[in-house]
ZADO-1210 file (C-alpha; in nm, 4 decimals, padded with zeros to 6 digits):
<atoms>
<atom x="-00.8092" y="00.9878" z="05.1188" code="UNK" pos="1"/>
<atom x="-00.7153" y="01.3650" z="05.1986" code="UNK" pos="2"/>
<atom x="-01.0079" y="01.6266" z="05.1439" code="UNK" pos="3"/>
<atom x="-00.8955" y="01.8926" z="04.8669" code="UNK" pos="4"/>
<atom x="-00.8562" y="02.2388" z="05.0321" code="UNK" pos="5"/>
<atom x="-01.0909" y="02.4906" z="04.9477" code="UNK" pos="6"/>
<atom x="-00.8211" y="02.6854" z="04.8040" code="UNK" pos="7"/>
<atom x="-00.7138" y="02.4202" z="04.5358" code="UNK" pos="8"/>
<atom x="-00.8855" y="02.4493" z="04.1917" code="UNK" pos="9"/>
<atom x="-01.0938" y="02.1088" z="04.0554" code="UNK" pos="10"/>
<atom x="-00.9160" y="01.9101" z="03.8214" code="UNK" pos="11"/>
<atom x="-00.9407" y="01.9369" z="03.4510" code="UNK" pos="12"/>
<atom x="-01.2974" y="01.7862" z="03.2969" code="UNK" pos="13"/>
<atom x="-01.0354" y="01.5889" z="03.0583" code="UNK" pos="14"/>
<atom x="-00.6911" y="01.5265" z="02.9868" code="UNK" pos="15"/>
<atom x="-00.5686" y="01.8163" z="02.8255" code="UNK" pos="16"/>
<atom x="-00.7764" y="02.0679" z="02.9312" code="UNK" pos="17"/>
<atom x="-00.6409" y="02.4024" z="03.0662" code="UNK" pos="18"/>
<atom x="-00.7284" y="02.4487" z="03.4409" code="UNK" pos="19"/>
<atom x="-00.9718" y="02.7600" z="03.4397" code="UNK" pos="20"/>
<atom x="-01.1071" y="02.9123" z="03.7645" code="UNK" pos="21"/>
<atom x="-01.4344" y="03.0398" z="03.7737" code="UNK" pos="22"/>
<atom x="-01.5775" y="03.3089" z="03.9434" code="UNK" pos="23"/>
<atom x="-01.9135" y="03.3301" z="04.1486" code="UNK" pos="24"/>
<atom x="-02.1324" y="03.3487" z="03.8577" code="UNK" pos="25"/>
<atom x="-01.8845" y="03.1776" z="03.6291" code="UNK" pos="26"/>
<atom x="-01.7452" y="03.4068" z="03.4237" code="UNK" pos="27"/>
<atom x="-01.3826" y="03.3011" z="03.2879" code="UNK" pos="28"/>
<atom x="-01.0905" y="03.5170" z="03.4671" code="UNK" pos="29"/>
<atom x="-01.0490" y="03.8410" z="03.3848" code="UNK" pos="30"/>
<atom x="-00.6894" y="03.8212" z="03.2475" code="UNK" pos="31"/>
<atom x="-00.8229" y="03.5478" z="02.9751" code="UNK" pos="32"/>
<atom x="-01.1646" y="03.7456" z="02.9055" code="UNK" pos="33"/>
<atom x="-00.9302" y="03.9956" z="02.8674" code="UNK" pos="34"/>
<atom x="-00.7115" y="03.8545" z="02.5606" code="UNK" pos="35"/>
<atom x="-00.9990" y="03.7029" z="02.4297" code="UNK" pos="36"/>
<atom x="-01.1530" y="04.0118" z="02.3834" code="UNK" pos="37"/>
<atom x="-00.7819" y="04.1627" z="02.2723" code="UNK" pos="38"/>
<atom x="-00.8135" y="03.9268" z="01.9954" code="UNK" pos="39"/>
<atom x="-01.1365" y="03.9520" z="01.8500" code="UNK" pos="40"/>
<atom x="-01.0721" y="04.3401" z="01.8705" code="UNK" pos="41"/>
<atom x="-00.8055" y="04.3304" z="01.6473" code="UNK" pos="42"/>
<atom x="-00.9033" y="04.0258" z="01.3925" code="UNK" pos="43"/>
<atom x="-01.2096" y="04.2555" z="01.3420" code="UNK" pos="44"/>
<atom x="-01.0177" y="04.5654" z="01.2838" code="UNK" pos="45"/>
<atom x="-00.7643" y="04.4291" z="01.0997" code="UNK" pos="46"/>
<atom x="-00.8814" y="04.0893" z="00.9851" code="UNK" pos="47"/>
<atom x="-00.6239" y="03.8215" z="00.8916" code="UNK" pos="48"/>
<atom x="-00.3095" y="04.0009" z="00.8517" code="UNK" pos="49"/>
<atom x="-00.3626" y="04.1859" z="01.1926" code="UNK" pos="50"/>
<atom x="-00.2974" y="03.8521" z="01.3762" code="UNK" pos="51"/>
<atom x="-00.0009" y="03.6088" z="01.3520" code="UNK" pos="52"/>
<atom x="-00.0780" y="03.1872" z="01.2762" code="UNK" pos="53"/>
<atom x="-00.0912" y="03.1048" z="01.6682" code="UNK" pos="54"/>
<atom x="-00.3451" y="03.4257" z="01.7375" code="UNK" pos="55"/>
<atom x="-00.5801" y="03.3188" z="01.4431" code="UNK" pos="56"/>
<atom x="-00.5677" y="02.9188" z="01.5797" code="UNK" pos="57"/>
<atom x="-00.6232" y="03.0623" z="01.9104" code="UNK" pos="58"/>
<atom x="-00.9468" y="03.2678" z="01.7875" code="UNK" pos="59"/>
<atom x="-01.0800" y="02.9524" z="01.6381" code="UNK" pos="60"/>
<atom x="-01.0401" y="02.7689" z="01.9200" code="UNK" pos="61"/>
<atom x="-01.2087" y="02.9961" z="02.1490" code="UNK" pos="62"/>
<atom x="-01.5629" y="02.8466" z="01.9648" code="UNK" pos="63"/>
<atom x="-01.4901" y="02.5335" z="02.0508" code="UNK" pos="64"/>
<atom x="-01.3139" y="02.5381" z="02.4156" code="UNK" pos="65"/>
<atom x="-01.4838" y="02.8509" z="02.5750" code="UNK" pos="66"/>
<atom x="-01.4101" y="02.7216" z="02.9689" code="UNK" pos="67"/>
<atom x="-01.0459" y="02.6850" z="02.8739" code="UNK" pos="68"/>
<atom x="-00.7082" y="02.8570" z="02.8111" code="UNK" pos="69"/>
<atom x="-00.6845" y="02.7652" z="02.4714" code="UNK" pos="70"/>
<atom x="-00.2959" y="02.9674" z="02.4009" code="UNK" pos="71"/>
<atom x="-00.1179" y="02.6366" z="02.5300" code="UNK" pos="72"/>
<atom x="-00.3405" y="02.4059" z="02.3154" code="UNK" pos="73"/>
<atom x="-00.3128" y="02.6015" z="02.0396" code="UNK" pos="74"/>
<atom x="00.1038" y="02.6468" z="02.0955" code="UNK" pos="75"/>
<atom x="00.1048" y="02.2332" z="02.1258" code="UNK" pos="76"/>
<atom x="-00.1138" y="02.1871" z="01.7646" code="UNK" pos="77"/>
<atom x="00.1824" y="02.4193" z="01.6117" code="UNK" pos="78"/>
<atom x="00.4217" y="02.2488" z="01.7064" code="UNK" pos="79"/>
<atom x="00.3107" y="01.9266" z="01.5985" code="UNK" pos="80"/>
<atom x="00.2282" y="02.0244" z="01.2916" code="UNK" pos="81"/>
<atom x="00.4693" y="02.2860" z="01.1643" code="UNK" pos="82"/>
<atom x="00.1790" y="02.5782" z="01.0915" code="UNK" pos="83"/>
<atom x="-00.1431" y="02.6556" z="01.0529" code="UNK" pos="84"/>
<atom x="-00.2228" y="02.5403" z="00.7171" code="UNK" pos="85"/>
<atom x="-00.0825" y="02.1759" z="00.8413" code="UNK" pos="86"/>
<atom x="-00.3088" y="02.1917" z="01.1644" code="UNK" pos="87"/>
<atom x="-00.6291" y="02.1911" z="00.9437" code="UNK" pos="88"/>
<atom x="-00.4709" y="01.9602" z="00.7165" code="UNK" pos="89"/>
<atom x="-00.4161" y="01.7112" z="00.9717" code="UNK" pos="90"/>
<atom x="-00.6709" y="01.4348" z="01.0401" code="UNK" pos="91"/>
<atom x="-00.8847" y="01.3615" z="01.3497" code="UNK" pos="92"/>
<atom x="-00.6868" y="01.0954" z="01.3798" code="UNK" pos="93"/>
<atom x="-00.3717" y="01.2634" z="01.4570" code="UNK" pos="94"/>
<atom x="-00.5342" y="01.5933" z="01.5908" code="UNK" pos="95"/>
<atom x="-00.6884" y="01.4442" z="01.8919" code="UNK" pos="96"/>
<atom x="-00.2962" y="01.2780" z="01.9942" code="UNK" pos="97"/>
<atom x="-00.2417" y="01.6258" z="02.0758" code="UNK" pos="98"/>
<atom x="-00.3315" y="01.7452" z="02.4411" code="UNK" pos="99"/>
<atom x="-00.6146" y="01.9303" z="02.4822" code="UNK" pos="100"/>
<atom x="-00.8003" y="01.8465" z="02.1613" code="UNK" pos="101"/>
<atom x="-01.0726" y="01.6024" z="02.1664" code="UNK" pos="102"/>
<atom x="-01.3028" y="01.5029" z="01.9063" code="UNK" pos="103"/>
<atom x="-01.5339" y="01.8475" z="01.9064" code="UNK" pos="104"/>
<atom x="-01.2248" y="02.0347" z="01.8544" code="UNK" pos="105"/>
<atom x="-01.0720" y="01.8129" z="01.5820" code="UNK" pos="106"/>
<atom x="-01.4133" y="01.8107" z="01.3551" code="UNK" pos="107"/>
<atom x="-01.4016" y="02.2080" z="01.4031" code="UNK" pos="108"/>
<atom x="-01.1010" y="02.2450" z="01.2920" code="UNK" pos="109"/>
<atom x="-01.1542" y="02.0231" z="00.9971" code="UNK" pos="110"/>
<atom x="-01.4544" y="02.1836" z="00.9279" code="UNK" pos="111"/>
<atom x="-01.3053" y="02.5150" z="00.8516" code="UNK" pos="112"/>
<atom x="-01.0667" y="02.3140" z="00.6567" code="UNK" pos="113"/>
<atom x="-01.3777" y="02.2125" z="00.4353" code="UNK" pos="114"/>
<atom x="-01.4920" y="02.5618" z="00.3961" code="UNK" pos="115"/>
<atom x="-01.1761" y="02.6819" z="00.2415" code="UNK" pos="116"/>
<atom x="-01.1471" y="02.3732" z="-00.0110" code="UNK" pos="117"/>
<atom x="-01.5270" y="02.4768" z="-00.1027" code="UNK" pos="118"/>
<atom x="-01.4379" y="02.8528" z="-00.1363" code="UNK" pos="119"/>
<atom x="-01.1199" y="02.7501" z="-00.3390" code="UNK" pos="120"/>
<atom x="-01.3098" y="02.4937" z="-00.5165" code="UNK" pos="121"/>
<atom x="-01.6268" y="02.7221" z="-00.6546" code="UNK" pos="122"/>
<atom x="-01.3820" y="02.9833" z="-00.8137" code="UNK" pos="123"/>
<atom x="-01.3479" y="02.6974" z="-01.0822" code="UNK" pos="124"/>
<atom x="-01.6258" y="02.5092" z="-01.1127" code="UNK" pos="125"/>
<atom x="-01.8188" y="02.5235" z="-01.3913" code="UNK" pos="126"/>
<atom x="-01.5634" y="02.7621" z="-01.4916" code="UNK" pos="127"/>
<atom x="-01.3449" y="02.8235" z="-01.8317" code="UNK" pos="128"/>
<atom x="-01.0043" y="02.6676" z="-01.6582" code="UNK" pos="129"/>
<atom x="-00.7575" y="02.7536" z="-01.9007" code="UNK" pos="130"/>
<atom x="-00.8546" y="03.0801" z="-01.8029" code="UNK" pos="131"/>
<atom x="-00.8745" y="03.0703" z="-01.4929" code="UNK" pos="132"/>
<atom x="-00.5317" y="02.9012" z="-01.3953" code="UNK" pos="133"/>
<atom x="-00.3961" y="03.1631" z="-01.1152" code="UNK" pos="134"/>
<atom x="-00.7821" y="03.0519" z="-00.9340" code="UNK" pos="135"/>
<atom x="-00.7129" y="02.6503" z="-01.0288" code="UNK" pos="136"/>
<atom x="-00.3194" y="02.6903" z="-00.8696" code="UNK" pos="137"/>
<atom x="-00.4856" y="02.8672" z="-00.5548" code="UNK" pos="138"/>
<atom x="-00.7116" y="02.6051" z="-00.5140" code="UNK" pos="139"/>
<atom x="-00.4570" y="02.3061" z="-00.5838" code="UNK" pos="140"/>
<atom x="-00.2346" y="02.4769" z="-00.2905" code="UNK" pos="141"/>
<atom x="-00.5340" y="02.4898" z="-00.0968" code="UNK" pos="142"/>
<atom x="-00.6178" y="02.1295" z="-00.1161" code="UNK" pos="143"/>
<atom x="-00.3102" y="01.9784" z="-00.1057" code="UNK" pos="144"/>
<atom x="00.0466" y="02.1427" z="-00.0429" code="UNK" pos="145"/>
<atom x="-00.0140" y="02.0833" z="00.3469" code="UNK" pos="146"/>
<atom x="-00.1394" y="01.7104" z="00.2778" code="UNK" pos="147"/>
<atom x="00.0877" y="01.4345" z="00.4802" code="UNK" pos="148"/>
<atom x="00.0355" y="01.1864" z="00.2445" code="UNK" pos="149"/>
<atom x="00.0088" y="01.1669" z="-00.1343" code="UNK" pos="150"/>
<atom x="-00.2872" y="01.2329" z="-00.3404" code="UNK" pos="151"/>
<atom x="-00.3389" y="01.1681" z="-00.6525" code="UNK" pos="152"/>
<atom x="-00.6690" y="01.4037" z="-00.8365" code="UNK" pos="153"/>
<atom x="-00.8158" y="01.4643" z="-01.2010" code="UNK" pos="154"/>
<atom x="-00.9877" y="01.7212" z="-01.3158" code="UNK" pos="155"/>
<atom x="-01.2116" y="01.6472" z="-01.5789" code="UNK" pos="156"/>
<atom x="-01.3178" y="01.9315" z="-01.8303" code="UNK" pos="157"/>
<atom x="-01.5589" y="01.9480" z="-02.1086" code="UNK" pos="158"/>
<atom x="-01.5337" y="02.0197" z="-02.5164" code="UNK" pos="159"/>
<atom x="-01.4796" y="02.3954" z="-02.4142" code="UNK" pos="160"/>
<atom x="-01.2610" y="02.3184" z="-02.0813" code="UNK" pos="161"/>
<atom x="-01.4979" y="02.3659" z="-01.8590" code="UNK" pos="162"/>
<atom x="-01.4266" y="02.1778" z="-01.5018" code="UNK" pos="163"/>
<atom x="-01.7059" y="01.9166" z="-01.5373" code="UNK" pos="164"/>
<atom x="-01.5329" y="01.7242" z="-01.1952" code="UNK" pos="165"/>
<atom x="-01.2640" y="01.6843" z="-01.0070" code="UNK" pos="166"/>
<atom x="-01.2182" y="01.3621" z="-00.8117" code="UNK" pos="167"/>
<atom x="-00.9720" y="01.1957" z="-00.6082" code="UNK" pos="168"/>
<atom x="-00.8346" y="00.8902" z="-00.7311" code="UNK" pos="169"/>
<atom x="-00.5986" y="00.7707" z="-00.5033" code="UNK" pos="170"/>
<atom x="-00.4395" y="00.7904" z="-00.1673" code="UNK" pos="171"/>
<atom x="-00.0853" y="00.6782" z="-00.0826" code="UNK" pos="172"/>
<atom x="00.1840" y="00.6889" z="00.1631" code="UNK" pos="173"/>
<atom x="00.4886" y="01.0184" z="00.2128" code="UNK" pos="174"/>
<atom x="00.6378" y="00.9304" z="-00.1113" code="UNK" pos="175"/>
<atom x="00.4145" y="00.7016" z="-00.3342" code="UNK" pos="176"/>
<atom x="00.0676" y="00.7343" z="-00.4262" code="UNK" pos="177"/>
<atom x="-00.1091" y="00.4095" z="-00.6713" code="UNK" pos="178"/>
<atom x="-00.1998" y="00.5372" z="-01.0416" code="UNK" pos="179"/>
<atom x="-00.4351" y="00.3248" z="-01.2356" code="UNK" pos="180"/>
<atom x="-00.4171" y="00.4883" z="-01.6002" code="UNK" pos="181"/>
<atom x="-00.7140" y="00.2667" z="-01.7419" code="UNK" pos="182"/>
<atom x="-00.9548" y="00.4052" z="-01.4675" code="UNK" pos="183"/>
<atom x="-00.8754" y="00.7544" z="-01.5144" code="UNK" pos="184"/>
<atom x="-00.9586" y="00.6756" z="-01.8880" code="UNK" pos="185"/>
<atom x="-01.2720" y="00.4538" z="-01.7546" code="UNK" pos="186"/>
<atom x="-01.3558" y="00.7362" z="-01.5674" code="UNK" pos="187"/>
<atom x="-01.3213" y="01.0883" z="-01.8219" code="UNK" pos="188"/>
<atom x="-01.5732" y="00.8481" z="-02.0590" code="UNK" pos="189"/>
<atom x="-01.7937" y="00.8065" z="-01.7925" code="UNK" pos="190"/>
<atom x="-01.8021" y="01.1680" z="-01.7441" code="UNK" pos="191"/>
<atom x="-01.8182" y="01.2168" z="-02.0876" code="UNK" pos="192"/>
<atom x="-01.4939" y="01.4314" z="-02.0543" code="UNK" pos="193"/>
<atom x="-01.2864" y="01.5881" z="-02.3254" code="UNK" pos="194"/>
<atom x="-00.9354" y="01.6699" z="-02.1576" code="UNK" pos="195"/>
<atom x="-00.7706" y="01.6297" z="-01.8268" code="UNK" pos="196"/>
<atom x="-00.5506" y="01.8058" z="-01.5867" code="UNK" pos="197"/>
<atom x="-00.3923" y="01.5655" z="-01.3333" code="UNK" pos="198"/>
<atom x="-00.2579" y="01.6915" z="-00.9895" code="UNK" pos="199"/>
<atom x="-00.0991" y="01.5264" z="-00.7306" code="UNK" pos="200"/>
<atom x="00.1300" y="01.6414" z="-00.4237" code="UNK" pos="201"/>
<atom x="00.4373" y="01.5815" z="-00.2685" code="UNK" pos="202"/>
<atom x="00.4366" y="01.5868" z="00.0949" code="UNK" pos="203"/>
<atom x="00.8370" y="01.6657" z="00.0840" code="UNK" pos="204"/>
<atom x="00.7864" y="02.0073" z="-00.0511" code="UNK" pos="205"/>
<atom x="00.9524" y="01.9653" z="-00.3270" code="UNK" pos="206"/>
<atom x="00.7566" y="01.9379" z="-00.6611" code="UNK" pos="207"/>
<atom x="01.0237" y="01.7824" z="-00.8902" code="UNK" pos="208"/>
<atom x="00.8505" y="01.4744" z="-01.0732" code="UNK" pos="209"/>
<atom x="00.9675" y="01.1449" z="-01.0061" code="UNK" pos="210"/>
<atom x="01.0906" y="00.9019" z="-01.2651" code="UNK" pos="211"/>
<atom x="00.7923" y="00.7113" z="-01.1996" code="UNK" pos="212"/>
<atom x="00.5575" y="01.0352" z="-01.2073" code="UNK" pos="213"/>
<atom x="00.7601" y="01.1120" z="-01.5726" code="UNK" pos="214"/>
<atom x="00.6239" y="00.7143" z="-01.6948" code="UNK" pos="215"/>
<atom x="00.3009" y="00.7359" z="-01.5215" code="UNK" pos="216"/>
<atom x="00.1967" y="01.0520" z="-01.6919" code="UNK" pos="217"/>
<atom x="00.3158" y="00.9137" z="-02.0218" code="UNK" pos="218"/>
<atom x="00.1081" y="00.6066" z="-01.9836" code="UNK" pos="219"/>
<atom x="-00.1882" y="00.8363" z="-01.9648" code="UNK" pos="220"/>
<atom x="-00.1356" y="01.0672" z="-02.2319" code="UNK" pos="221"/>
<atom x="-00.0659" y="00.7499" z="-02.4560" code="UNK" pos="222"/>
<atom x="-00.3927" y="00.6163" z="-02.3474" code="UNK" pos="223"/>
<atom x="-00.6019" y="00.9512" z="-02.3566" code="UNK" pos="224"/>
<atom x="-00.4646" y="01.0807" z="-02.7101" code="UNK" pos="225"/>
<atom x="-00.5602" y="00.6816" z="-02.8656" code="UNK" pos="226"/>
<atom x="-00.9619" y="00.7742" z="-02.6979" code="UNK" pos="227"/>
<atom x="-00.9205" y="01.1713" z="-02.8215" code="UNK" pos="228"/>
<atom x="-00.8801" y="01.3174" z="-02.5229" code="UNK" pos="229"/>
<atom x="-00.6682" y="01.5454" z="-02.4056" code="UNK" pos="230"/>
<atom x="-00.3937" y="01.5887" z="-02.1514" code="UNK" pos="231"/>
<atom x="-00.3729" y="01.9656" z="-02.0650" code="UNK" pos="232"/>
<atom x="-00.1136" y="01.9371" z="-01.8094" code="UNK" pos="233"/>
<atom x="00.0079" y="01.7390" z="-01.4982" code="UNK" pos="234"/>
<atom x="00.0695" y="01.9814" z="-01.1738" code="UNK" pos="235"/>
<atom x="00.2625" y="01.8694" z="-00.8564" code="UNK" pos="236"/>
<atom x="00.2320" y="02.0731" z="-00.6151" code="UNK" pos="237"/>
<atom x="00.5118" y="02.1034" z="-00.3312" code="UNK" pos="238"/>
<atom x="00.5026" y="02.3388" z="-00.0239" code="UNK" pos="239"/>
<atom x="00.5026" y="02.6345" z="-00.1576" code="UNK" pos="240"/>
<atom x="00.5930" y="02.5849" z="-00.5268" code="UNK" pos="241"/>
<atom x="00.4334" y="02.3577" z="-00.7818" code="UNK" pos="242"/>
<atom x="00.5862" y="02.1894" z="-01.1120" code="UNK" pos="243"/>
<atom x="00.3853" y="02.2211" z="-01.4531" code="UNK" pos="244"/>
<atom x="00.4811" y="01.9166" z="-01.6983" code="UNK" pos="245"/>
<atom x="00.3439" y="02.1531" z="-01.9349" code="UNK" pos="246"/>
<atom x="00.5361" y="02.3852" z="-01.8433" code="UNK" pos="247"/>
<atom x="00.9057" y="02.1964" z="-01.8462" code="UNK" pos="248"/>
<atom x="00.7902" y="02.0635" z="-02.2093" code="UNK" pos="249"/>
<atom x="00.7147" y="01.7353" z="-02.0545" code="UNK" pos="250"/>
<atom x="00.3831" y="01.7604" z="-02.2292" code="UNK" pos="251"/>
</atoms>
């Protein structure tokens, strides 16, 4: 076997990873120290809007790939996934399929995914949410308009709709997710509930209910109105619009 010259740089510590050559004491090379710092510059200037999808991936990545060129790892996630909001959506499972992103990088990135659900999340809790419906939206676009699959949630609210809960109930597949009316109801008298919002996605984009969402929401306000509870509404929430059944007099 051939000894490497001492010109040629040492392969990558894992498949993926963006060749870096370090200097004498280290230090990453000066043209990527260089857009690093670029980066930060701006994002604290500016903050958010002073740096495009790919920039703000790439500043998140710097954390958790600091020996590496993180700009063709971050271009790669992109275009897996469509955009940002579908990177951090995505899970480990398909994250780490993409070159360059192992399982450090994938819990980072779904860690910052968990922060936003949480900010989203505490703008409602505990809160009035017929009142706060512009902050419940926000946070139902938050948790799921960049889900792959569907998901079905209910919100459970008190005598003076206060969000008491909100739990998933089910998981599915791109265009089906299973409903089980009687354990929603099991559930809101568990909780001690008083009215429900239900809320589930389609991964398609498009929000328009489904015969079988039309049938499966009637099954539940049948079986909620016969315990007196009540069905505020039934959101599904597309890409970047979201149906009210309430809304289209479906309710």
């Amino acid at each position: 076997m051939s000894t490497p010259s001492v010109n040629e740089p040492p392969l990558p510590l894992f498949e993926g990873q963006e060749l870096i050559v370090t200097g004498a004491k280290g230090r990453l090379p000066s043209y990527i120290e260089n857009h690093r710092e670029r980066l930060r510059k701006r994002f604290t200037s500016g903050g958010a809007n002073a740096v495009p999808d790919y920039e703000l991936l790439e500043l998140l990545l710097f954390r958790s790939l600091p020996r590496c060129d993180v700009k063709p790892v971050a271009d790669r996630l992109l275009k897996s996934f469509g955009d940002f909001n579908r990177v951090l959506s995505a899970p480990i499972s398909r994250l780490t399929e993409v070159r360059g992103v192992g399982p450090a990088v994938a819990n980072d990135l779904k860690l910052i995914e968990a922060a936003a659900h949480r900010m989203a999340q505490a703008r409602i809790l505990r809160s009035p949410v017929l009142s706060s419906w512009d902050a419940l939206l926000a946070y139902c676009r938050t948790a799921m308009s960049h889900l792959e699959t569907e998901e079905f949630r209910v919100l459970f609210l008190d005598r003076k709709n206060v969000l008491i809960a909100d739990e998933a109930q089910a998981r599915g597949t791109v265009d089906h997710v299973p409903v089980y009316p009687r354990e929603i109801i099991k559930r809101a008298l568990e909780l001690n509930a008083s009215a429900l919002i239900l809320v589930h996605n389609h991964p398609s984009g498009d929000p328009t209910p489904s015969q079988c969402d039309r049938e499966m929401t009637c099954q539940i306000e049948t079986a909620a109105q016969a315990l007196g509870l009540t069905l505020h509404d039934h959101l599904v929430i597309g890409k970047s619009a979201e149906f009210s059944f309430k809304s289209a007099g479906y309710l």
